[in-house]
C-alpha positions as CSV (number, residue, x, y, z in Angstrom):
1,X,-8.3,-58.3,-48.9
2,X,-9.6,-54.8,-50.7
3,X,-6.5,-53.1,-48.9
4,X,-4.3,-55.7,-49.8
5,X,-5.6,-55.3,-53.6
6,X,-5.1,-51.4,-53.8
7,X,-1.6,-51.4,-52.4
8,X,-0.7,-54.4,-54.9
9,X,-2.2,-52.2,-57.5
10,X,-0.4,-48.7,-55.9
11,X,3.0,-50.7,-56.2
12,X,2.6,-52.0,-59.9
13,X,1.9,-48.0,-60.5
14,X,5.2,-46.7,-58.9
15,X,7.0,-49.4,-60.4
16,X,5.4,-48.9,-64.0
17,X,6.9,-45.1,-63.4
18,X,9.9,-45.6,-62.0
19,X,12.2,-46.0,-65.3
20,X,10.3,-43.2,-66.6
21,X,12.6,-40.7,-65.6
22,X,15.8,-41.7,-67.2
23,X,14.5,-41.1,-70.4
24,X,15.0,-37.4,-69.8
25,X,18.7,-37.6,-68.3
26,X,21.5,-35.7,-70.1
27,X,24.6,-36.5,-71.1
28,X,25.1,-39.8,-69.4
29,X,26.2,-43.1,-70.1
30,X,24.0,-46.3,-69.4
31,X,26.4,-46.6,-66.2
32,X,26.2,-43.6,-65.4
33,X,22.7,-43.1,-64.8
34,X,22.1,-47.1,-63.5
35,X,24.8,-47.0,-61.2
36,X,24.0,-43.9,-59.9
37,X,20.1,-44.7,-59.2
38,X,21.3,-48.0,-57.8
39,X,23.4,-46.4,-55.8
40,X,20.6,-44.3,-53.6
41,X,18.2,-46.9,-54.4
42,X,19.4,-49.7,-52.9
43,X,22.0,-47.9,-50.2
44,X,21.1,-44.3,-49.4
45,X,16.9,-45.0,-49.6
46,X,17.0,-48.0,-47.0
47,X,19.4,-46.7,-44.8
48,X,17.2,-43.0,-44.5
49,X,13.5,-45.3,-44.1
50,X,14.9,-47.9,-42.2
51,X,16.1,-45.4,-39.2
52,X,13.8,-42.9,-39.7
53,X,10.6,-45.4,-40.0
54,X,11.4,-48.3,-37.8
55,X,11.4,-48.2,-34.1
56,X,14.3,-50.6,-32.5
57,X,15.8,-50.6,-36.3
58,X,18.9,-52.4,-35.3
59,X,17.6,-54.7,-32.8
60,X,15.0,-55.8,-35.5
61,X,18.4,-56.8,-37.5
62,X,19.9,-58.5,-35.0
63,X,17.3,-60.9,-34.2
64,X,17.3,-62.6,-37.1
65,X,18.9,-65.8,-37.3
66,X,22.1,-66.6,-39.5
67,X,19.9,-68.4,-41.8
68,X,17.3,-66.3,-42.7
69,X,19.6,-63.8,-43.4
70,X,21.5,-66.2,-45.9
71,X,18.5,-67.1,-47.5
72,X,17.4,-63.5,-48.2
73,X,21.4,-62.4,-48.7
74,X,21.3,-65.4,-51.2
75,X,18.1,-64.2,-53.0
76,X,18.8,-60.3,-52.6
77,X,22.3,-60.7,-54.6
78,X,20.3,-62.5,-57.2
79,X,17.6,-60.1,-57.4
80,X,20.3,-57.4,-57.8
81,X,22.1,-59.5,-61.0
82,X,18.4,-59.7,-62.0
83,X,17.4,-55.9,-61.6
84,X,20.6,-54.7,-63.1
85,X,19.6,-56.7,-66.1
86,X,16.7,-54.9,-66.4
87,X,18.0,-51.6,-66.5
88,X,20.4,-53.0,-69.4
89,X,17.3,-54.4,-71.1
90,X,15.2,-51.6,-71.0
91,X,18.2,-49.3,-72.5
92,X,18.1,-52.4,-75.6
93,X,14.6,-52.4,-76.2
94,X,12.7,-49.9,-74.6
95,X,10.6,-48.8,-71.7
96,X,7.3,-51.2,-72.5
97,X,9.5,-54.1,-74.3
98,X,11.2,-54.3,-71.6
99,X,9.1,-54.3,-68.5
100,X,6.9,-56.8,-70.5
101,X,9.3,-59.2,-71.1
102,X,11.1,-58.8,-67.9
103,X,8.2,-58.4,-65.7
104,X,6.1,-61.3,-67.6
105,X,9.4,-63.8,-67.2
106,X,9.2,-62.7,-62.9
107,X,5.5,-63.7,-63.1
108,X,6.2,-66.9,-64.5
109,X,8.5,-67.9,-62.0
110,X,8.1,-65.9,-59.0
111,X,4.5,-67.1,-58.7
112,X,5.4,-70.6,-58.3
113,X,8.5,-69.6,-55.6
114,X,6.3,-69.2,-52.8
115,X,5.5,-72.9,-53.2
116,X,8.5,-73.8,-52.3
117,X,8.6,-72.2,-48.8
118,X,5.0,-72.6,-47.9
119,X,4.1,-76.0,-50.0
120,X,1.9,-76.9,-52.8
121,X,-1.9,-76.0,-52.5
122,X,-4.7,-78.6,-52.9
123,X,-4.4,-80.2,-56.6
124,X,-7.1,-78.5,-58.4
125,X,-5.7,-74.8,-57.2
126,X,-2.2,-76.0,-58.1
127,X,-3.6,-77.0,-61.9
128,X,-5.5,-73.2,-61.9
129,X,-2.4,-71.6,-60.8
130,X,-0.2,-73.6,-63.5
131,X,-2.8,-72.4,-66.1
132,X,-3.2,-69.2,-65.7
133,X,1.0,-68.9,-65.7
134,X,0.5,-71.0,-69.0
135,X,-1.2,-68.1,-70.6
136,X,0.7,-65.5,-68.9
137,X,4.0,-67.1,-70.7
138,X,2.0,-66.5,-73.8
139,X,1.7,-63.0,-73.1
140,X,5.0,-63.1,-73.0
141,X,5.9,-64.2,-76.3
142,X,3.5,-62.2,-77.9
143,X,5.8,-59.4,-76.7
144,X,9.0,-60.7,-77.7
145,X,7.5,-61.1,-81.2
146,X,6.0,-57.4,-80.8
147,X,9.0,-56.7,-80.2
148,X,10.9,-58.2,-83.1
149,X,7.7,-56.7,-85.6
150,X,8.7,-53.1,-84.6
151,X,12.4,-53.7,-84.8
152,X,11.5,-55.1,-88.4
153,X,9.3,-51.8,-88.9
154,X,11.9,-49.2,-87.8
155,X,14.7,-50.8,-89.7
156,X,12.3,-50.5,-93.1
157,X,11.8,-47.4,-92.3
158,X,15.4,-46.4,-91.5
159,X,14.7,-44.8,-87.8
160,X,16.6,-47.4,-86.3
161,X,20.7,-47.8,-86.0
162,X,19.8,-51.0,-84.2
163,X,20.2,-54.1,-85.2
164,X,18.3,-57.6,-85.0
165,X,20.4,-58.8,-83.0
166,X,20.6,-56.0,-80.3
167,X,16.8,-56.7,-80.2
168,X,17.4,-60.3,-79.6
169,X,20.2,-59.8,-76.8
170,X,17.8,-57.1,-75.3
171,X,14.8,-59.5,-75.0
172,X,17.6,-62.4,-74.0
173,X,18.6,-60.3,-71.2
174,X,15.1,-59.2,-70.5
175,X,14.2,-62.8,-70.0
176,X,17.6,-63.6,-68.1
177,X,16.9,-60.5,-65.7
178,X,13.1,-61.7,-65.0
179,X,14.4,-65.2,-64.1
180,X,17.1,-64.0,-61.1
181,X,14.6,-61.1,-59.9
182,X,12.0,-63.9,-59.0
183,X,14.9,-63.9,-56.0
184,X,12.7,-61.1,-54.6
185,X,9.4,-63.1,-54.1
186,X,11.7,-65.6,-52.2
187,X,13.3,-63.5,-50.0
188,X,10.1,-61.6,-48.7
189,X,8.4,-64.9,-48.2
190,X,11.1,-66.3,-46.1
191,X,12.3,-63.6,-44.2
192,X,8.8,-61.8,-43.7
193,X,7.8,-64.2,-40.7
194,X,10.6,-63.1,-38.6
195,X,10.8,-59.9,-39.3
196,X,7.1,-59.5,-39.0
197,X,7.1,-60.6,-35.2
198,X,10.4,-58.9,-34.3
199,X,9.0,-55.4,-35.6
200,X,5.7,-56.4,-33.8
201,X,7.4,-57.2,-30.2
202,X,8.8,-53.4,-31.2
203,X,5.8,-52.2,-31.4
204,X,5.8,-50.7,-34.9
205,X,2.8,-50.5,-37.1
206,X,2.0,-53.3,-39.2
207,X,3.3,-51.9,-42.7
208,X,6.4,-51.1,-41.3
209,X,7.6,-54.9,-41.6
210,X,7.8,-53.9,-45.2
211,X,10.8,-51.7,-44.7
212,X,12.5,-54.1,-42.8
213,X,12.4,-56.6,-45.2
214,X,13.3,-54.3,-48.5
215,X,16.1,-53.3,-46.1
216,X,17.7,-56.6,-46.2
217,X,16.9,-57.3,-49.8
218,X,18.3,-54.0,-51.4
219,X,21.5,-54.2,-49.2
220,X,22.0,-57.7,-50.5
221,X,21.7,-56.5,-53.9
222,X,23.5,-53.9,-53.7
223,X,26.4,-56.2,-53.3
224,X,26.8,-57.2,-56.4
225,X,25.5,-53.7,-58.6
226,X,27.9,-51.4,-56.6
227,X,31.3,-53.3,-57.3
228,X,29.5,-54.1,-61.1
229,X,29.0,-50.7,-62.0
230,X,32.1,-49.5,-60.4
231,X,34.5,-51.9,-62.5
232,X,32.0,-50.8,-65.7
233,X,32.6,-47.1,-65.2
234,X,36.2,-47.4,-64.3
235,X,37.0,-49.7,-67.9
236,X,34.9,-46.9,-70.0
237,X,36.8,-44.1,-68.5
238,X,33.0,-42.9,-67.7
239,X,33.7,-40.6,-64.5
240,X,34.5,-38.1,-66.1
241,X,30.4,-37.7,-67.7
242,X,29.5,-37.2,-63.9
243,X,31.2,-33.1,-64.0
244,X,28.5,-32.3,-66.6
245,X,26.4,-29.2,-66.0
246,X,23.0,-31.7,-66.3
247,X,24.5,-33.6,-63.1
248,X,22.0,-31.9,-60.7
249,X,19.6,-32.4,-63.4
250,X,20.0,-36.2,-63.2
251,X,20.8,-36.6,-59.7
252,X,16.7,-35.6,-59.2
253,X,16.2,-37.9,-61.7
254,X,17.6,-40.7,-60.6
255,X,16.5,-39.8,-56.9
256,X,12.8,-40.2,-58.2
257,X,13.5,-43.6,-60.0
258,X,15.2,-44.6,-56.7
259,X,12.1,-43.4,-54.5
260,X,9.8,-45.0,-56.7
261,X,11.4,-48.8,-57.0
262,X,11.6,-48.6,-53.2
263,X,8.4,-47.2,-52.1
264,X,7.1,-49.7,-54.8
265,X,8.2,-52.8,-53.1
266,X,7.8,-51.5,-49.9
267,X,4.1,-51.9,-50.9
268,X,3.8,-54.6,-52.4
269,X,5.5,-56.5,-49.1
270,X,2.6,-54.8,-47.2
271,X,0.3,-55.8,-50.2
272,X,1.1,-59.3,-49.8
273,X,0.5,-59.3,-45.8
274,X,-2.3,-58.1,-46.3
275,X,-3.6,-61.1,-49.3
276,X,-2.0,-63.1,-46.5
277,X,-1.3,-66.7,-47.9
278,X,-2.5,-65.7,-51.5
279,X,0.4,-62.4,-51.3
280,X,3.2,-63.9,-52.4
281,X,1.7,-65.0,-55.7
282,X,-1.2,-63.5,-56.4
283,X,-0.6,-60.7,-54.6
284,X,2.8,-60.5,-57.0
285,X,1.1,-61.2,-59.8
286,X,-1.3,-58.2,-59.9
287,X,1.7,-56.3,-58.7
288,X,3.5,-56.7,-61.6
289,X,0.9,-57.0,-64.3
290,X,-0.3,-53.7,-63.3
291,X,3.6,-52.5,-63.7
292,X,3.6,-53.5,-67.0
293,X,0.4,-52.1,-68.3
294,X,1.6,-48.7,-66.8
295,X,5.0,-48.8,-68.8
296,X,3.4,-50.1,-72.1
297,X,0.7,-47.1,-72.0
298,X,3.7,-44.5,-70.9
299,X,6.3,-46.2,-74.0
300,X,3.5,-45.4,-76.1
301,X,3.2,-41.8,-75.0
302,X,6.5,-41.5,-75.3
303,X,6.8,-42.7,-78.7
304,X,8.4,-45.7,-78.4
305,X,5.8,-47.2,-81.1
306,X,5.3,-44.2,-83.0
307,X,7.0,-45.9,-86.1
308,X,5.4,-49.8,-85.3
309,X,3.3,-51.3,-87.5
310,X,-0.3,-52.1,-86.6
311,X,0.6,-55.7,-86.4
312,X,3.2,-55.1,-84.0
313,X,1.2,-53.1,-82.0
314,X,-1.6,-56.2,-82.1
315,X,0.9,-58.3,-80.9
316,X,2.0,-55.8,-77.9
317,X,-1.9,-55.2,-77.3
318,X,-2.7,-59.4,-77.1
319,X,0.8,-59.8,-74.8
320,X,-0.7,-57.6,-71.8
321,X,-4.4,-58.9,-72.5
322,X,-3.1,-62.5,-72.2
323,X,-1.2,-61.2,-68.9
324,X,-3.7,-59.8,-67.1
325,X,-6.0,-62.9,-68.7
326,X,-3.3,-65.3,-67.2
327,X,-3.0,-63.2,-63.7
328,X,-7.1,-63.7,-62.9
329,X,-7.0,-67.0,-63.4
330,X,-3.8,-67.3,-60.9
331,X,-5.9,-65.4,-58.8
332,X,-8.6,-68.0,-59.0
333,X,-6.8,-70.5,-58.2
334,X,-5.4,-69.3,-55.2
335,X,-8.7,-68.4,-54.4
336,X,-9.5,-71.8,-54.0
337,X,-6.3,-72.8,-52.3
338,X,-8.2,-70.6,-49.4
């Protein structure tokens, strides 16, 4: 259980930090930095950990049944409309808007998923759980309103070009995003068992499972961001941003924001065997609250408040409290499901 808790808690790190980077790229485009950080993200980082990591990689594959790969394929391509969203989100609204909103909306949903593979806990664990994700969804709109406050703020102020309602599509695709990532907790929880034993009759260590299983779920998404971000720099004439002299710059960059969303889920998969039946919800829970407290403290380091009013601030402040208020309780209740 301890273990399980520290990598759930190592993950929501990585993945706090992992948009961090983009912040400092030059003279791209939106497309151009995404689609190039999905591109070795969810292609080039599998391919190198899955055959470098895993013994008996692609007999590991080929074990699994048609439907279990469907079910994750299904899930993957959803996660990758979700994550893609994100990106798109956090370019509107900003590092800690964004994972707040996005990350508090996977919460919501993705700690209920697991239900629906493994089936609903005894009734008073089930009323816990639906509690605690009660105050985590008013967490979340404590942030959406934070976030409305400090457009309000920088617009009085005049440091803003942008405009209410690129706030509210921000937070609308924030919200959107969160909903099609919770794709993720569905696709570890029901490709995990197969993968798990098919790693173990190849007798690799325990965490590598994890690999496996981000393996299939990356790919998947990938089949929908590569083609999306292809058509999107091809009808902005945006190839041409890629000869600048920052390229190498941003190509580390974007390499560390890749590393870092893998590695992260890679641990949290081992995070949740670890929790074992409590991983895939409590497990994600403290995965992802954790996440966002690590990208509201480094949006305020890097300014993203500077200009906010101490109201909006409050509001930001009371959204992650009620989070991580809402994620113990989830973790109660599961506690009793045990």
């Amino acid at each position: 259980m301890t273990i399980g808790i520290i990598s759930a808690i190592a993950a929501g790190i990585m993945l706090g930090l992992y948009a961090l980077p983009e912040k400092y790229a030059r003279d791209f485009e939106f497309e151009n930095t995404w689609g190039l950080m999905f591109l070795i993200n969810m292609f080039i980082v599998p391919v190198i950990a899955g055959f470098l990591l895993v013994d008996d990689f692609t007999a590991i594959l080929g074990s699994l049944s048609g439907e279990i790969l469907l079910k994750m394929g299904i899930a993957g391509i959803l996660w990758g409309i979700g994550v893609m969203l994100w990106g798109k989100a956090i370019n509107y609204i900003g590092l800690s808007l964004g994972f707040s909103i996005f990350i508090g909306t996977v919460i919501l949903v993705g700690s209920l998923l697991p239900f629906i593979v493994d089936g609903l806990p005894p009734q008073g664990a089930f009323l816990t759980i639906l509690v605690g994700i009660f105050i985590v969804l008013i967490g979340v709109i404590a942030n959406g309103r934070a976030g409305v406050a400090r457009q309000k703020d920088e617009q009085e102020q005049a440091l803003s070009t942008r405009s209410d309602a690129a706030m509210s599509t921000g937070i609308a695709i924030a919200i959107g995003g969160g909903l099609l990532a919770t794709g993720f907790s569905y696709a570890n929880a029901a490709g995990r068992p197969a993968i798990h034993a098919a790693s173990q009759a190849a007798g690799n260590p325990e965490w590598v499972t994890a690999v496996v299983v981000m393996f299939v779920i990356y790919l998947a998404g990938g089949l929908f961001v590569a083609p999306y971000f292809y058509y999107q720099l091809s009808k902005k004439n945006y190839w041409g941003k890629f000869k600048s002299p920052a390229l190498g710059r941003n190509i580390g960059l974007t390499t560390i924001m890749a590393v870092l969303n893998f590695a992260a889920s890679v641990t949290f998969a081992y995070a949740a065997f670890q929790l074992g039946q409590a991983g895939n919800t409590v497990g994600y829970a403290i995965f992802n609250t954790v996440s966002v407290a690590v990208a509201i403290v480094t949006g305020l380091i890097t300014g993203e408040w500077i200009s906010a009013s101490g109201r909006a601030k409050g509001l930001l402040y009371a959204g992650l409290i009620a989070m991580i208020l809402g994620v113990v309780v989830i973790a109660w209740g599961n506690s009793l499901a045990v």
